[in-house]
N, C-alpha and C positions, 0 to 999 in steps of 0.2 A: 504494500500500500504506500510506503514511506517514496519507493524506487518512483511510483506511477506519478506522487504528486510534485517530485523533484524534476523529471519529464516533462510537466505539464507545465511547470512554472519556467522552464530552461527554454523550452519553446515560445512559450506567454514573450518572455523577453526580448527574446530574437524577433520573433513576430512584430513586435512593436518599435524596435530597433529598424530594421528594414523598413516598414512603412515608413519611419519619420524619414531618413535617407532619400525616401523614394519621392516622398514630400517635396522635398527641399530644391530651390530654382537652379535650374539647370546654367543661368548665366550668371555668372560671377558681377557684383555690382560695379557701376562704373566709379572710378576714382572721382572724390569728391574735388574741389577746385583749392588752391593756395588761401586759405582763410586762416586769421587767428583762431589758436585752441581757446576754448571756454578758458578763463581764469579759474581756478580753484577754489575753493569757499575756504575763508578766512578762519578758519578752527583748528588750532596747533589742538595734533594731540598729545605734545607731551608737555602741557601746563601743568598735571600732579601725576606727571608717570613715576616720579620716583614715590608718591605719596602710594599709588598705585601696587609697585612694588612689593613695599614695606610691609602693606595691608595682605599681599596674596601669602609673602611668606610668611609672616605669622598664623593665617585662617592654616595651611598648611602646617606647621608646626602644630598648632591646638587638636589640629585633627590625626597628624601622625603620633601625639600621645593621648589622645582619648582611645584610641583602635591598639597602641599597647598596652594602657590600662586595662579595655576589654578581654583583650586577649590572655593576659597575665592572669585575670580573675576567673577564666574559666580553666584553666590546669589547676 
């Protein structure tokens, strides 16, 4: 049963693979003309990346001794 619906789904995907492919325009689009690129929007993102940091390693430390606490208390 397991083999029929691993088949079913390996197919499902290809299936669906192929169609889009098959979809898709046959002529490559034509090259757009010498314009400025859009400007970028004004949002640095590392205003509190170190703030950012600080904050993941810690949540990471509190959590890699809470998971050895647990672990400790069930031996």
């Amino acid at each position: 049963m397991k083999i029929s619906k691993t088949v079913f789904f390996v197919f499902f995907v290809t299936l669906i693979s192929v169609s889009s492919v098959i979809a898709g325009t046959n002529t490559p689009p034509k090259p757009m003309a010498k314009a400025a690129a859009p400007k970028p929007p004004d949002v640095p993102i590392d205003q509190s990346l170190l703030l950012l940091v600080m904050a993941a390693l810690l949540f990471g430390t509190y959590t890699l001794y809470q998971y050895n606490l647990k672990r400790k208390a069930s031996v």
